[in-house]
PQR file with spaces between the fields and no chain letter, atoms N, CA, C, O and H, PARSE charges and radii, in Angstrom:
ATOM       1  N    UNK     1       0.839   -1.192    0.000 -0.4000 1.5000
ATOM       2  CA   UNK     1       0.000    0.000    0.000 -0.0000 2.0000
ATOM       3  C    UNK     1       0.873    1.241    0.000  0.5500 1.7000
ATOM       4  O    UNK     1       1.769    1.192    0.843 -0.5500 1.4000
ATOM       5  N    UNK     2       0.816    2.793   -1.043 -0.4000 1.5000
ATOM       6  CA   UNK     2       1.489    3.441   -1.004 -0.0000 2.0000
ATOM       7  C    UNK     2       0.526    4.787    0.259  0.5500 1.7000
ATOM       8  O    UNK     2      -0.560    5.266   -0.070 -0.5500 1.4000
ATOM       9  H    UNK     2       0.089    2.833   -1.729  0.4000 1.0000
ATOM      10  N    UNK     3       0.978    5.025    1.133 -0.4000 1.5000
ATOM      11  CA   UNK     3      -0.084    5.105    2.195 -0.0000 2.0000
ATOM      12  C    UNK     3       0.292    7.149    1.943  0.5500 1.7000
ATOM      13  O    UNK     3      -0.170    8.018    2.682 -0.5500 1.4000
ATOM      14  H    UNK     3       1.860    4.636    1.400  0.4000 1.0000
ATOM      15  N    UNK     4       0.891    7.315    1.150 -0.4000 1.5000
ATOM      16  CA   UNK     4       0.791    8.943    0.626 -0.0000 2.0000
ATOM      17  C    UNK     4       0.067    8.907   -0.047  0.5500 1.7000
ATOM      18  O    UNK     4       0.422    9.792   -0.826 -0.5500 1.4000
ATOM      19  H    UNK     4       1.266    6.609    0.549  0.4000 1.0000
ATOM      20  N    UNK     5      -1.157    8.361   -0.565 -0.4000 1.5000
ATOM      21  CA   UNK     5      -2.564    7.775   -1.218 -0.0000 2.0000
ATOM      22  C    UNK     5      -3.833    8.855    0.174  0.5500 1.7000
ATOM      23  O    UNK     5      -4.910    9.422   -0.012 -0.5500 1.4000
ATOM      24  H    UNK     5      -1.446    7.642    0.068  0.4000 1.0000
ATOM      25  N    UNK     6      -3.066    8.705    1.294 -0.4000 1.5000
ATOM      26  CA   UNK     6      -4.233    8.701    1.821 -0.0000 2.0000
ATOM      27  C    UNK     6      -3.773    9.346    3.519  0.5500 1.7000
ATOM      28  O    UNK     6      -4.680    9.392    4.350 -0.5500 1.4000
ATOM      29  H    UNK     6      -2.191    8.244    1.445  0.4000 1.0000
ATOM      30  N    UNK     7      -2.202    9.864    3.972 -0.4000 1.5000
ATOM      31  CA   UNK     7      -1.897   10.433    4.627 -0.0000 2.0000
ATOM      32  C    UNK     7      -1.589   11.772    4.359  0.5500 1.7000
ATOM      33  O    UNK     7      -0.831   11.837    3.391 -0.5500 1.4000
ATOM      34  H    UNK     7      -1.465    9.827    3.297  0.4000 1.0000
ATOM      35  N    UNK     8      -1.903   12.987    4.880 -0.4000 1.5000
ATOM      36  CA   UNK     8      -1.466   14.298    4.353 -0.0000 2.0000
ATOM      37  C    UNK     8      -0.533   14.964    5.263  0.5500 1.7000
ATOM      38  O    UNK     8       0.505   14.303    5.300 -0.5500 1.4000
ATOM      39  H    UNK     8      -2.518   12.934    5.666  0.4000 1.0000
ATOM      40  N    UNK     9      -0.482   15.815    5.880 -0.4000 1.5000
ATOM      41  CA   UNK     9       0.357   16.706    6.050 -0.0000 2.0000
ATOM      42  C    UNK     9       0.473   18.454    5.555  0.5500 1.7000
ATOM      43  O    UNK     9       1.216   18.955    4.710 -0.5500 1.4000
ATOM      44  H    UNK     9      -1.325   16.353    5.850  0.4000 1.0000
ATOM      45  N    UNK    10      -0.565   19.108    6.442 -0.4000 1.5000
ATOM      46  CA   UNK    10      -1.024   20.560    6.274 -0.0000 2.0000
ATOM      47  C    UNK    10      -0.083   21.389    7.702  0.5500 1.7000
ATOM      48  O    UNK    10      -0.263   21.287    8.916 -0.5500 1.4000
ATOM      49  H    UNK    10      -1.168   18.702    7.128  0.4000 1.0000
ATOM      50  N    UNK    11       0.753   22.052    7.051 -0.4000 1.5000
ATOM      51  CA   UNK    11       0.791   22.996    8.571 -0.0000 2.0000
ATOM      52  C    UNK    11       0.119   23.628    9.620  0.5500 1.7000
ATOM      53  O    UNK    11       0.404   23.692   10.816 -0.5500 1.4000
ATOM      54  H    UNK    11       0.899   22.134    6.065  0.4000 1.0000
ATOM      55  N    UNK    12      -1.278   24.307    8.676 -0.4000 1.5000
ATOM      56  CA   UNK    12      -2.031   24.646    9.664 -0.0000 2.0000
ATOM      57  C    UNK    12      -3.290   23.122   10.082  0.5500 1.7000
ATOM      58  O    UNK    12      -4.480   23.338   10.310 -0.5500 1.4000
ATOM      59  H    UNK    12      -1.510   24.256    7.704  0.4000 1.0000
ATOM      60  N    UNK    13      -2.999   22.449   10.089 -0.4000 1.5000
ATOM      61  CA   UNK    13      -3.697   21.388   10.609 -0.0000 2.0000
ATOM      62  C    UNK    13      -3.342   20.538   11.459  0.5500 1.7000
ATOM      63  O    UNK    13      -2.659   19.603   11.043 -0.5500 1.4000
ATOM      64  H    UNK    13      -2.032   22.274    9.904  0.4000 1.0000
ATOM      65  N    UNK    14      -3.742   20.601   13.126 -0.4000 1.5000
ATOM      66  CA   UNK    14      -2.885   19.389   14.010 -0.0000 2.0000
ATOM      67  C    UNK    14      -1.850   19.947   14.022  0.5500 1.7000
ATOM      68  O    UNK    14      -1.038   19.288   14.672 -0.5500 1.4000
ATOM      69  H    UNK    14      -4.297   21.361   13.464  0.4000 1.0000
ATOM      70  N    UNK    15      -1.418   20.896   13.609 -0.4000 1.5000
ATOM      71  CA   UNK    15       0.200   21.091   14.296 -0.0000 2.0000
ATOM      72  C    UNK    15       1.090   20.796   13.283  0.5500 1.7000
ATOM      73  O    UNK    15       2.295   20.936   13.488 -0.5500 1.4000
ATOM      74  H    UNK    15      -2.077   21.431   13.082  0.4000 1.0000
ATOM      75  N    UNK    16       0.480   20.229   11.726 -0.4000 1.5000
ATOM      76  CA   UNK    16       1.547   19.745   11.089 -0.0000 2.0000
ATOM      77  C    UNK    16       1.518   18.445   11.134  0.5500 1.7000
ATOM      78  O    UNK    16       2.278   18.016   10.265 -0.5500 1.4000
ATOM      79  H    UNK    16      -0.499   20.115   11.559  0.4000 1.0000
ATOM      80  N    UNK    17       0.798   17.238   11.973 -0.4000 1.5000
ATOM      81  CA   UNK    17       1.048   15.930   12.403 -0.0000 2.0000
ATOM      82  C    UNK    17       0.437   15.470   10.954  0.5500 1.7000
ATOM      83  O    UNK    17      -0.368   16.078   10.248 -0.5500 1.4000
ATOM      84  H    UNK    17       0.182   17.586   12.679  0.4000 1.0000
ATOM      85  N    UNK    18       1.033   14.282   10.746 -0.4000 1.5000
ATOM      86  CA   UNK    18       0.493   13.282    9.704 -0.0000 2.0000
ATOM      87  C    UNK    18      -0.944   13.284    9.930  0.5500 1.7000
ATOM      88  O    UNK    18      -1.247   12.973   11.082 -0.5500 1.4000
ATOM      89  H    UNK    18       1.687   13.788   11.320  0.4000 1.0000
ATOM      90  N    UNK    19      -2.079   13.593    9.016 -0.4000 1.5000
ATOM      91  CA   UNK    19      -3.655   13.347    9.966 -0.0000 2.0000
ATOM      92  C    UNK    19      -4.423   12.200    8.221  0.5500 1.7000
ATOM      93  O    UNK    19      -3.740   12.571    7.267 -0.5500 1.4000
ATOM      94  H    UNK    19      -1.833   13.845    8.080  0.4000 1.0000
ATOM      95  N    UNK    20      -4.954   11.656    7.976 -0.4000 1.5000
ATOM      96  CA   UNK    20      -5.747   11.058    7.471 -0.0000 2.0000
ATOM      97  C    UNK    20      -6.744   11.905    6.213  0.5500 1.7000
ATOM      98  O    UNK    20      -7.332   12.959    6.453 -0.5500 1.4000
ATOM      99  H    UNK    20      -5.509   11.354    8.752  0.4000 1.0000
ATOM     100  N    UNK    21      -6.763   11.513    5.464 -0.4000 1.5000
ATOM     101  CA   UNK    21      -6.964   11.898    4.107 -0.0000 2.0000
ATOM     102  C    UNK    21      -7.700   13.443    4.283  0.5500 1.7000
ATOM     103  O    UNK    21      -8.824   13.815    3.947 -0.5500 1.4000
ATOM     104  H    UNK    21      -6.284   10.656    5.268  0.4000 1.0000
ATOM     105  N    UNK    22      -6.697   14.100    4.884 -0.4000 1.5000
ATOM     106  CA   UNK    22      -6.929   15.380    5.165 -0.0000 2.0000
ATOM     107  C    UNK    22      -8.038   16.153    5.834  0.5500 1.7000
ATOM     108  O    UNK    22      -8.517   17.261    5.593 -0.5500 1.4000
ATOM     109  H    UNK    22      -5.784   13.797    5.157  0.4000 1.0000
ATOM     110  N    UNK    23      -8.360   15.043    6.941 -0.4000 1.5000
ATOM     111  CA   UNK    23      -9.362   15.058    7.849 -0.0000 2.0000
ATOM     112  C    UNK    23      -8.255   15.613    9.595  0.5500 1.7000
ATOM     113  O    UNK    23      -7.073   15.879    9.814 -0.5500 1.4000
ATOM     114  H    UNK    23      -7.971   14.143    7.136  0.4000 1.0000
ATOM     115  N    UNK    24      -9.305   15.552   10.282 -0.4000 1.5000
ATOM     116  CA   UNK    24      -8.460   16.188   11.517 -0.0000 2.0000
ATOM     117  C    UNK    24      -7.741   15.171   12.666  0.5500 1.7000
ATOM     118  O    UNK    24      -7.145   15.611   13.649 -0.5500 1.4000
ATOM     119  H    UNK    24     -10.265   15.336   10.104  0.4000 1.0000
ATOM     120  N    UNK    25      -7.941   13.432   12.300 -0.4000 1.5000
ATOM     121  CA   UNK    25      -8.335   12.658   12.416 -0.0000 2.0000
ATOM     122  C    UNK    25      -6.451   11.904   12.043  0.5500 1.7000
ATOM     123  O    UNK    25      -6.000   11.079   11.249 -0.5500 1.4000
ATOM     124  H    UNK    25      -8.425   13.074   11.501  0.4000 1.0000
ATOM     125  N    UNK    26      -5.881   12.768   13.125 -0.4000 1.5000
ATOM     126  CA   UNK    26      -4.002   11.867   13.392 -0.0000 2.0000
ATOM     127  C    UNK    26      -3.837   10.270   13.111  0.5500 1.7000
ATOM     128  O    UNK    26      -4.502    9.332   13.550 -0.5500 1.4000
ATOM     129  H    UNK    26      -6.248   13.438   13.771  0.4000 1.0000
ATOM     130  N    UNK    27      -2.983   10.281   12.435 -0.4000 1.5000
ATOM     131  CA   UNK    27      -2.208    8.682   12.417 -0.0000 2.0000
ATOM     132  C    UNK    27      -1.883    8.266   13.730  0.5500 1.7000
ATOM     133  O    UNK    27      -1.887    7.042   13.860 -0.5500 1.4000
ATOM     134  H    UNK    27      -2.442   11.043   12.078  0.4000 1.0000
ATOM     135  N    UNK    28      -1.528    9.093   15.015 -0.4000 1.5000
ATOM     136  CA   UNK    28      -0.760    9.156   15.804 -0.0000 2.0000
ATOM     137  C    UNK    28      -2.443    8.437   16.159  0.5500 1.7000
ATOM     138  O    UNK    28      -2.565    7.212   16.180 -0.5500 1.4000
ATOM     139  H    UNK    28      -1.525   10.088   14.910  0.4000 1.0000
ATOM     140  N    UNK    29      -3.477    9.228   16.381 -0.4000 1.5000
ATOM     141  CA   UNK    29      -4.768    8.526   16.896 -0.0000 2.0000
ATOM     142  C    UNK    29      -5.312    7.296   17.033  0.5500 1.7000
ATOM     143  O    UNK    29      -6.046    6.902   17.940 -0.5500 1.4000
ATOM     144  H    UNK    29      -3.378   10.223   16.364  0.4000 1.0000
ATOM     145  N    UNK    30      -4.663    6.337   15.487 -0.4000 1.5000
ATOM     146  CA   UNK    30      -5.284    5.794   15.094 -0.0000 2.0000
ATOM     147  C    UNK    30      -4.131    4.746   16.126  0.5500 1.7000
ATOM     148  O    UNK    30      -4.351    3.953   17.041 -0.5500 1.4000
ATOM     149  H    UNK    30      -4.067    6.657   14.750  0.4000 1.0000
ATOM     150  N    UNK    31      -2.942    5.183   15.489 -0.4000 1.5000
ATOM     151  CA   UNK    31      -2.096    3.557   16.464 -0.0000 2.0000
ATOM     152  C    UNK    31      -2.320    3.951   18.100  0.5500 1.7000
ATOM     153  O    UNK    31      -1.921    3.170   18.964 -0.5500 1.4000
ATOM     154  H    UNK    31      -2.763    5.828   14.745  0.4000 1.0000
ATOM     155  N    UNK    32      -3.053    5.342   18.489 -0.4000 1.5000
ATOM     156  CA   UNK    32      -2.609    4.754   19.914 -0.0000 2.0000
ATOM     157  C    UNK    32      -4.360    4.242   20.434  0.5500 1.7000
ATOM     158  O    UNK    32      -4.666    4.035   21.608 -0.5500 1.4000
ATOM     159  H    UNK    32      -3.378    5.976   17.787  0.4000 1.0000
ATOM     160  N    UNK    33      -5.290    4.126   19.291 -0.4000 1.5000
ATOM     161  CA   UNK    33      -6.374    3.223   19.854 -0.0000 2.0000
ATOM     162  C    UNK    33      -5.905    1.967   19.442  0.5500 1.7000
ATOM     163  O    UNK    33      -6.606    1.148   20.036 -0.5500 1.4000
ATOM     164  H    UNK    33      -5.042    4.295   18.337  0.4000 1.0000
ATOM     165  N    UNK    34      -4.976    1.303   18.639 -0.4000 1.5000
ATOM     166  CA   UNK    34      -4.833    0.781   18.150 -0.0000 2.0000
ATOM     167  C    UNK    34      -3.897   -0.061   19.681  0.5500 1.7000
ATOM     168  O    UNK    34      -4.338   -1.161   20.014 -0.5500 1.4000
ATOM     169  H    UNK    34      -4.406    1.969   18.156  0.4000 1.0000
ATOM     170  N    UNK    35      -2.975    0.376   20.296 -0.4000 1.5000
ATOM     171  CA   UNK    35      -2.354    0.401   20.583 -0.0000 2.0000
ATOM     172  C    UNK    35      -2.703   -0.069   22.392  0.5500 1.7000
ATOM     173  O    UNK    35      -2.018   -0.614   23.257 -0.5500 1.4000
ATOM     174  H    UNK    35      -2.617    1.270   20.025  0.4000 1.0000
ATOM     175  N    UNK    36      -4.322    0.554   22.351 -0.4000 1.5000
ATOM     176  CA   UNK    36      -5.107    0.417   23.347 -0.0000 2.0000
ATOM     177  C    UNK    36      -5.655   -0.849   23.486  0.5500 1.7000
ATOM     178  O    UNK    36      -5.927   -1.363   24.571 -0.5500 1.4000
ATOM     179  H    UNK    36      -4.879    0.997   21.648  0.4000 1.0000
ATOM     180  N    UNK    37      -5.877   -1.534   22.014 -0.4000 1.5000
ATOM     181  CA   UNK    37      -6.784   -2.830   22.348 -0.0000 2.0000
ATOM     182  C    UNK    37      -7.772   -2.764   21.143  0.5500 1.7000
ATOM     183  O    UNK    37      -8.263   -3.660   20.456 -0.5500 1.4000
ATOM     184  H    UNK    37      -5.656   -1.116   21.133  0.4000 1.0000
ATOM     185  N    UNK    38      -7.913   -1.305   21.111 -0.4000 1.5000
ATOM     186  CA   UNK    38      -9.376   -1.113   19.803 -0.0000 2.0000
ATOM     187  C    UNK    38      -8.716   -2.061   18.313  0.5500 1.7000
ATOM     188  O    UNK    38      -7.653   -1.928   17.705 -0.5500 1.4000
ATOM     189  H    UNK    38      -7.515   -0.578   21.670  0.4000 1.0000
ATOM     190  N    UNK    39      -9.845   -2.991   18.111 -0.4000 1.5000
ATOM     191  CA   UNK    39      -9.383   -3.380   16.823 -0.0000 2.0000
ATOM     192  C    UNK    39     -10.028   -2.872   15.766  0.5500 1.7000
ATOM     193  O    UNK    39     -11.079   -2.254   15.937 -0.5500 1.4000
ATOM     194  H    UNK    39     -10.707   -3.099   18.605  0.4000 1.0000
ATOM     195  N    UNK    40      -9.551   -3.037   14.657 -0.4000 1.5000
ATOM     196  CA   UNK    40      -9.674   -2.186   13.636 -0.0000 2.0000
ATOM     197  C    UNK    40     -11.199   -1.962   13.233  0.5500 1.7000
ATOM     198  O    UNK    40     -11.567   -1.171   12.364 -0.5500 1.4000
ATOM     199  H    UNK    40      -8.697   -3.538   14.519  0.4000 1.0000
ATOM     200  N    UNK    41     -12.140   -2.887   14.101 -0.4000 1.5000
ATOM     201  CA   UNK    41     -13.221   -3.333   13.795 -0.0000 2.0000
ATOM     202  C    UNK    41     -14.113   -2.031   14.310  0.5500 1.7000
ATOM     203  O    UNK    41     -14.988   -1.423   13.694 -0.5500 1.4000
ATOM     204  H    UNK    41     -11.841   -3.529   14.807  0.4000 1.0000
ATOM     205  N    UNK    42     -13.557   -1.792   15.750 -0.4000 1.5000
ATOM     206  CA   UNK    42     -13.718   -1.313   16.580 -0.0000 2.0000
ATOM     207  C    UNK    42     -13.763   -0.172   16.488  0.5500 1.7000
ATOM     208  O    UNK    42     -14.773    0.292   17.018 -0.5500 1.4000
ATOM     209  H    UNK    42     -12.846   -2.287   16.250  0.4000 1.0000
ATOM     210  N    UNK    43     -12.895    0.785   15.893 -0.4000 1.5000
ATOM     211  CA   UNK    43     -12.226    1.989   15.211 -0.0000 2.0000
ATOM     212  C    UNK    43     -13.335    2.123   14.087  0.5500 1.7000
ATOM     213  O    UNK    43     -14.194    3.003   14.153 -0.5500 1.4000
ATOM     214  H    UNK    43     -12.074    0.407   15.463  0.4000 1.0000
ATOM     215  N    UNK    44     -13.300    1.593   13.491 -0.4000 1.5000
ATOM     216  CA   UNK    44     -14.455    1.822   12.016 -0.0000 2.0000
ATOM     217  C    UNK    44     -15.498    2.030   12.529  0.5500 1.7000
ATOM     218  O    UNK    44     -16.083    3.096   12.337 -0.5500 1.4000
ATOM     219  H    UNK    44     -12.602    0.879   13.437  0.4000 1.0000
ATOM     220  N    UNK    45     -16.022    1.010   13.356 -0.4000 1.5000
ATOM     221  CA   UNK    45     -17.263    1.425   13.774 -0.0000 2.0000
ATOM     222  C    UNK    45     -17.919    2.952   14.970  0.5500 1.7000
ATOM     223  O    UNK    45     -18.997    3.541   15.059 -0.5500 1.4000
ATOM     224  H    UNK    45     -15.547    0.144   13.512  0.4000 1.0000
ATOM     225  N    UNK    46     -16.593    3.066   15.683 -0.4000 1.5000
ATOM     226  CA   UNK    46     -16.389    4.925   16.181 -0.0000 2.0000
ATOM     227  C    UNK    46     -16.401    6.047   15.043  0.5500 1.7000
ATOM     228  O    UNK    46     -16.597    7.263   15.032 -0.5500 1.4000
ATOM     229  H    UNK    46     -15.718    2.587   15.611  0.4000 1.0000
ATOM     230  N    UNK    47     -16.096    5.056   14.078 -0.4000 1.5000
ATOM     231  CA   UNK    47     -15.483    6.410   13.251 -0.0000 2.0000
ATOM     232  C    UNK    47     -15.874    6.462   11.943  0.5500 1.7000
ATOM     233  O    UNK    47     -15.082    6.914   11.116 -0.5500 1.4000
ATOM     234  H    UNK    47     -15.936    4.069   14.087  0.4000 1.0000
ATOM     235  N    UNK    48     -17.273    5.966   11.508 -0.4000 1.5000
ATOM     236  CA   UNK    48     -17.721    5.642   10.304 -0.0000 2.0000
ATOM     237  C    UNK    48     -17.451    6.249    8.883  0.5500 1.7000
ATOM     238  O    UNK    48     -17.918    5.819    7.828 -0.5500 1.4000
ATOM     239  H    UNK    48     -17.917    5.598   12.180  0.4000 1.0000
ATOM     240  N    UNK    49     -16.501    7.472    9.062 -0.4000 1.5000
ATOM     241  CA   UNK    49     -15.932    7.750    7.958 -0.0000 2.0000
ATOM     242  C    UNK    49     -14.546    6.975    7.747  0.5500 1.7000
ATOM     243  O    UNK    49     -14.002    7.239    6.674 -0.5500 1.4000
ATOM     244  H    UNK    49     -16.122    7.822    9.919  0.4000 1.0000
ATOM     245  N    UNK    50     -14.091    6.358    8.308 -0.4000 1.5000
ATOM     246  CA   UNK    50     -13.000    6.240    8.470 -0.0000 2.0000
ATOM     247  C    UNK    50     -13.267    4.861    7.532  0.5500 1.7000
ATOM     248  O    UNK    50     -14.341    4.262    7.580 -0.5500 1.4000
ATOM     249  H    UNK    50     -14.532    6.143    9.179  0.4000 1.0000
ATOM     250  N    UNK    51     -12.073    4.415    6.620 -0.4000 1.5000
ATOM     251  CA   UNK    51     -11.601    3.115    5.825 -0.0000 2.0000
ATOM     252  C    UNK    51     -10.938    2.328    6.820  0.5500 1.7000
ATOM     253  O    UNK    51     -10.419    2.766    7.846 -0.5500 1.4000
ATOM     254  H    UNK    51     -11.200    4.903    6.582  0.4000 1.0000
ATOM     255  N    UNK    52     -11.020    0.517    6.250 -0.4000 1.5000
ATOM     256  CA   UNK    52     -10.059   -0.085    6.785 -0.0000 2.0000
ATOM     257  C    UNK    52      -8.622    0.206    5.965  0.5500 1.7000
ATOM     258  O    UNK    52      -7.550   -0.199    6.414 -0.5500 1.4000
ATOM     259  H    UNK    52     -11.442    0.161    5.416  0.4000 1.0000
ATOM     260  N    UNK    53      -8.710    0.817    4.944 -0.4000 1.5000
ATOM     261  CA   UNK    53      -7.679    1.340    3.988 -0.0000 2.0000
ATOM     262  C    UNK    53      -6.605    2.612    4.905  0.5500 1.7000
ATOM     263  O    UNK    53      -5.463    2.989    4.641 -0.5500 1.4000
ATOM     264  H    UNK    53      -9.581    1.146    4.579  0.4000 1.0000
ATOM     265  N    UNK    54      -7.387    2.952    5.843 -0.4000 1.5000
ATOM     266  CA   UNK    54      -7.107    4.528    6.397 -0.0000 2.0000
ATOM     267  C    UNK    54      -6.139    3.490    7.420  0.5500 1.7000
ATOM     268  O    UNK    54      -4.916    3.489    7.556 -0.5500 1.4000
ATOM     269  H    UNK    54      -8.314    2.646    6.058  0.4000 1.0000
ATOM     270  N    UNK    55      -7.108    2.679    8.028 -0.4000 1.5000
ATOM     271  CA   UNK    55      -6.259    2.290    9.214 -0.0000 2.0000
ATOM     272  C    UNK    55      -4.656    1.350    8.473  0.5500 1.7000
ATOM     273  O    UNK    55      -3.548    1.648    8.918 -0.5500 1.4000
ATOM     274  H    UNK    55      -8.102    2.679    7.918  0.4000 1.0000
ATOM     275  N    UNK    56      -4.735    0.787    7.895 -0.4000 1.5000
ATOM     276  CA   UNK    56      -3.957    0.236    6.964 -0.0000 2.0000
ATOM     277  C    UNK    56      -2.906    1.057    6.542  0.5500 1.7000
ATOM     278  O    UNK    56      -1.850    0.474    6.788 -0.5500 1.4000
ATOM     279  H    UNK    56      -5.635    0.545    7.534  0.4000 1.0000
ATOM     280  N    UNK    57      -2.646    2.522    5.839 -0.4000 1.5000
ATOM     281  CA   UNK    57      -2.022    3.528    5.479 -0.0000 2.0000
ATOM     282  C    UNK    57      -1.609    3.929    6.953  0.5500 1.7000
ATOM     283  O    UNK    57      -0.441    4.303    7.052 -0.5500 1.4000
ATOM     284  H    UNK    57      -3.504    2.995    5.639  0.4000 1.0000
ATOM     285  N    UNK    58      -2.277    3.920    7.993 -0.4000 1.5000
ATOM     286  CA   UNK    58      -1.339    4.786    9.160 -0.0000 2.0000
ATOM     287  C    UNK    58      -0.205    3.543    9.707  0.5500 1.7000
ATOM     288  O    UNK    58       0.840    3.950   10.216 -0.5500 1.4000
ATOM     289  H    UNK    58      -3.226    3.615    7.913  0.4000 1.0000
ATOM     290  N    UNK    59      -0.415    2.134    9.600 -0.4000 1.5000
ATOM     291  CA   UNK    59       0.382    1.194   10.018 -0.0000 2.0000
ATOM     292  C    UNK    59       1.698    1.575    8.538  0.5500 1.7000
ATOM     293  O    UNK    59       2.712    2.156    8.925 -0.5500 1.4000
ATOM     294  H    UNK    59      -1.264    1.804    9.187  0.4000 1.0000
ATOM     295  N    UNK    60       1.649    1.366    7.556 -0.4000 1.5000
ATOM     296  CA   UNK    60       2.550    1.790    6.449 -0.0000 2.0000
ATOM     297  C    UNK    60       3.341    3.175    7.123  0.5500 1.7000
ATOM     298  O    UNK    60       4.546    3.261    7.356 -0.5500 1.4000
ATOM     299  H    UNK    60       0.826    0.895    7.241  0.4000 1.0000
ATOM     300  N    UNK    61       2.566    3.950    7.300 -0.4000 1.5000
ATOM     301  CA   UNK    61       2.935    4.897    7.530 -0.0000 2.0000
ATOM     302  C    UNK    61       3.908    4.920    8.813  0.5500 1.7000
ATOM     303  O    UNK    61       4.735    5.828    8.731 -0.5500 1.4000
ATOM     304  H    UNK    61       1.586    3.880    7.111  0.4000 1.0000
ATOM     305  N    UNK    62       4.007    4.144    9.970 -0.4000 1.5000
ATOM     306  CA   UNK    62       4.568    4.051   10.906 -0.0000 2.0000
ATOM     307  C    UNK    62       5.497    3.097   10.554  0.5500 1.7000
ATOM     308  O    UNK    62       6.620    3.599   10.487 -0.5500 1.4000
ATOM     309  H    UNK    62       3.335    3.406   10.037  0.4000 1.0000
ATOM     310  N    UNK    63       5.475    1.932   10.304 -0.4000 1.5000
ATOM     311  CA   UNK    63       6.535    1.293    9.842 -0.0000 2.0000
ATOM     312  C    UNK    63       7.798    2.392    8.793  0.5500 1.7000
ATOM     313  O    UNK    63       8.965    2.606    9.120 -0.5500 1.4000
ATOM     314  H    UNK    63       4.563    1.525   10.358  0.4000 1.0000
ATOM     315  N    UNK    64       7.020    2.980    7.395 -0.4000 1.5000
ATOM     316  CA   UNK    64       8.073    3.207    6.935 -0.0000 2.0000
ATOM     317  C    UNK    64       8.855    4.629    7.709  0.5500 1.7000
ATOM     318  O    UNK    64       9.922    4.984    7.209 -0.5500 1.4000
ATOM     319  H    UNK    64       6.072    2.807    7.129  0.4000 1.0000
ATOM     320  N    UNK    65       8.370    5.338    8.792 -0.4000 1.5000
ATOM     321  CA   UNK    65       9.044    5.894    9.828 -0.0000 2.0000
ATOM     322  C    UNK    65      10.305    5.318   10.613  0.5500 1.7000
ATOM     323  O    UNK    65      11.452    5.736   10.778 -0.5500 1.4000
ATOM     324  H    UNK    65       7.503    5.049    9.199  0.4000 1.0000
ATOM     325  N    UNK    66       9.420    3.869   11.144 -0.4000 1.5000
ATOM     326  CA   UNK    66      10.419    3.401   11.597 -0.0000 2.0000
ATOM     327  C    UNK    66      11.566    2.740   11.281  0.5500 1.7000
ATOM     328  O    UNK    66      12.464    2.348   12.026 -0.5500 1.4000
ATOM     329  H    UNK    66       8.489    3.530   11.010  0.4000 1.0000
ATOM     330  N    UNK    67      11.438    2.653   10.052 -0.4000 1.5000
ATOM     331  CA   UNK    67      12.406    2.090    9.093 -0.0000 2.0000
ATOM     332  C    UNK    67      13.675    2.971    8.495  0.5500 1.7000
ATOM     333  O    UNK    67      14.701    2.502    8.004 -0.5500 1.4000
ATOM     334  H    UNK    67      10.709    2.971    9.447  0.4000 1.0000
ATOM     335  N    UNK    68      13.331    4.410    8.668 -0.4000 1.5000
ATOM     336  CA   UNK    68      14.035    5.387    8.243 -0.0000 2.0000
ATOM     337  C    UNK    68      14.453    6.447    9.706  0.5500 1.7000
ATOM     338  O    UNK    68      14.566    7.673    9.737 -0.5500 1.4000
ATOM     339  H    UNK    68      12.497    4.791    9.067  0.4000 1.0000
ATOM     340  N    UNK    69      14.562    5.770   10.454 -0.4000 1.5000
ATOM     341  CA   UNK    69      14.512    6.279   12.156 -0.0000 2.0000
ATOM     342  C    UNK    69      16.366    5.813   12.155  0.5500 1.7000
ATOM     343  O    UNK    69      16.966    4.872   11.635 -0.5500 1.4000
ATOM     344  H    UNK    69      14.471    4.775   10.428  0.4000 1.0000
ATOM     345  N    UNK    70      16.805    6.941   12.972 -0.4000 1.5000
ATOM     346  CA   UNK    70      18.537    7.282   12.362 -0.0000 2.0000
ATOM     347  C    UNK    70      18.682    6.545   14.466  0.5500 1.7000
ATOM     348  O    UNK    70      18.155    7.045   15.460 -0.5500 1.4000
ATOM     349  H    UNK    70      16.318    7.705   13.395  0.4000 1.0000
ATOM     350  N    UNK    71      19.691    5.135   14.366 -0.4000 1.5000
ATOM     351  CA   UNK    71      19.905    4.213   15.500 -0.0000 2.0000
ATOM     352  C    UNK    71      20.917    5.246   16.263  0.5500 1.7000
ATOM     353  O    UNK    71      21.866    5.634   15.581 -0.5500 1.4000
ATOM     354  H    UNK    71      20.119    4.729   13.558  0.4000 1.0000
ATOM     355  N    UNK    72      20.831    5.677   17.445 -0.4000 1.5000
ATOM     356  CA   UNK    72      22.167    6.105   17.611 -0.0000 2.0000
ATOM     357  C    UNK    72      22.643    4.941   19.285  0.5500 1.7000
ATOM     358  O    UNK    72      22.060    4.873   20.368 -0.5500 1.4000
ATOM     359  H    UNK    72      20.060    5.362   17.999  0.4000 1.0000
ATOM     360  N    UNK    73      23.317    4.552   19.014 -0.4000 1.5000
ATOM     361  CA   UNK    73      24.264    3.674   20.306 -0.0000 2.0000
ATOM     362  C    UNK    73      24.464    4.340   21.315  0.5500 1.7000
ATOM     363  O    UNK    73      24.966    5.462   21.384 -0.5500 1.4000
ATOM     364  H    UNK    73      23.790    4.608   18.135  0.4000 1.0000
ATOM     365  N    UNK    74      23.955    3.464   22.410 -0.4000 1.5000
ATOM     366  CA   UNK    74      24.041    4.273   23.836 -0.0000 2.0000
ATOM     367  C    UNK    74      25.780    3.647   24.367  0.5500 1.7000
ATOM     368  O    UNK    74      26.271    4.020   25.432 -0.5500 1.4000
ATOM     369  H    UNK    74      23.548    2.552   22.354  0.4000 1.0000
């Protein structure tokens, strides 16, 4: 999934945070219900605009973060 399909990034929006197909509606939101227990099932149904595609693009989206995250040795 190319998840810049469906993550944006506005300055005046959120602060600038990654938010969801340019809704107000953070990536950061989504993994920390995610993160809570809410399954994706769970989330859709709070959030009836929301895709399982959306939730899908914010996991892409965090991985390829963490993938490009600079290691530094303690």
């Amino acid at each position: 999934m190319d998840y810049r399909e469906r993550i944006t990034i506005e300055l005046g929006k959120r602060g600038g945070k990654p938010c969801i197909r340019g809704m107000r509606m953070t990536v950061y939101d989504i993994l920390d219900y995610l993160a809570s227990g809410m399954t994706p099932g769970d989330i859709l149904a709070d959030f009836p605009y929301l895709a399982a595609e959306d939730i899908q693009a914010c996991l892409a989206y965090a991985a390829d973060r963490e993938r490009h995250q600079i290691t530094i040795a303690a």
